[in-house]
C-alpha positions in Angstrom: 95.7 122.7 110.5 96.8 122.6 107.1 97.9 119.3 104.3 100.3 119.0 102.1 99.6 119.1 98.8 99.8 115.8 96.6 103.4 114.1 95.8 104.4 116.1 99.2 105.2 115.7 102.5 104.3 117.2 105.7 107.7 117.9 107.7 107.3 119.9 110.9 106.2 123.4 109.2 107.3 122.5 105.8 106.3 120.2 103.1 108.9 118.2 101.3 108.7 116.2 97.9 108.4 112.8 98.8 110.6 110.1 97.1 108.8 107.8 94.4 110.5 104.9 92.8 110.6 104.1 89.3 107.0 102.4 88.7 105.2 104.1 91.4 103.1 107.5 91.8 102.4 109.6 94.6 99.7 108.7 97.3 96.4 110.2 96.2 96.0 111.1 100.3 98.5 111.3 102.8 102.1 110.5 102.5 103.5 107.9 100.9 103.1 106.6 97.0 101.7 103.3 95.3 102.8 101.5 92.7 101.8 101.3 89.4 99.2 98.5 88.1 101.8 95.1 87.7 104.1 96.1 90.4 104.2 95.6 94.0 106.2 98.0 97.0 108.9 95.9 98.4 110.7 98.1 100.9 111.6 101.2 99.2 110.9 100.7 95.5 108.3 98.9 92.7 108.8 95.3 92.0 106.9 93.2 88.7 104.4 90.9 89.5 105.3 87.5 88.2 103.1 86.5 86.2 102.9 82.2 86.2 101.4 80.6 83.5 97.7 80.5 82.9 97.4 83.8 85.6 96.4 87.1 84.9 96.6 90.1 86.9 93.0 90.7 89.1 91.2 93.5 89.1 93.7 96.1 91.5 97.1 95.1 89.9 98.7 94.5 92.7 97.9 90.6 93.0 97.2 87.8 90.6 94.3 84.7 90.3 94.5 82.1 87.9 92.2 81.4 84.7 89.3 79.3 85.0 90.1 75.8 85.0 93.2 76.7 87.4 93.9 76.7 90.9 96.4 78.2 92.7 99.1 76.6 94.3 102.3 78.8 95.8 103.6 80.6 93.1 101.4 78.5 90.4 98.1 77.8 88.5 98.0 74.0 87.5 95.0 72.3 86.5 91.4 71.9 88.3 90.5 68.4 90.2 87.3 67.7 88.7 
């Protein structure tokens, strides 16, 4: 059994570049790719996070929490109940 090699595809008896979209980079394993630290894959390309106020992006860059203080709410932070 043989792989393909990185950024490649295995077809049948053949590997074949795969496709990245702007913002991503080929799969380390497999097929496939990721995308970049601030983006997310929607369907077939790289999207930016939206970043609300008082957010920052956590530790994979693919999500975000918000600052201390903050809570999340939907696509929010707002302010801590004490």
């Amino acid at each position: 059994d043989w792989k393909s090699q990185r950024g490649y595809s295995k077809v049948d008896e053949a590997c074949l570049q795969a496709a990245v979209p702007a913002n991503g980079y080929p799969a380390s394993a497999g097929n496939g790719w990721n995308c970049e630290r601030g983006y997310r894959r929607s369907e077939s390309q790289c999207v930016a996070i939206k970043l609300p106020a008082n957010a920052y992006l956590d530790y994979s860059g693919g999500e975000w929490r918000c600052e201390d203080g903050f809570r999340k709410q939907g696509a929010l932070c707002l302010t801590a109940l004490n």
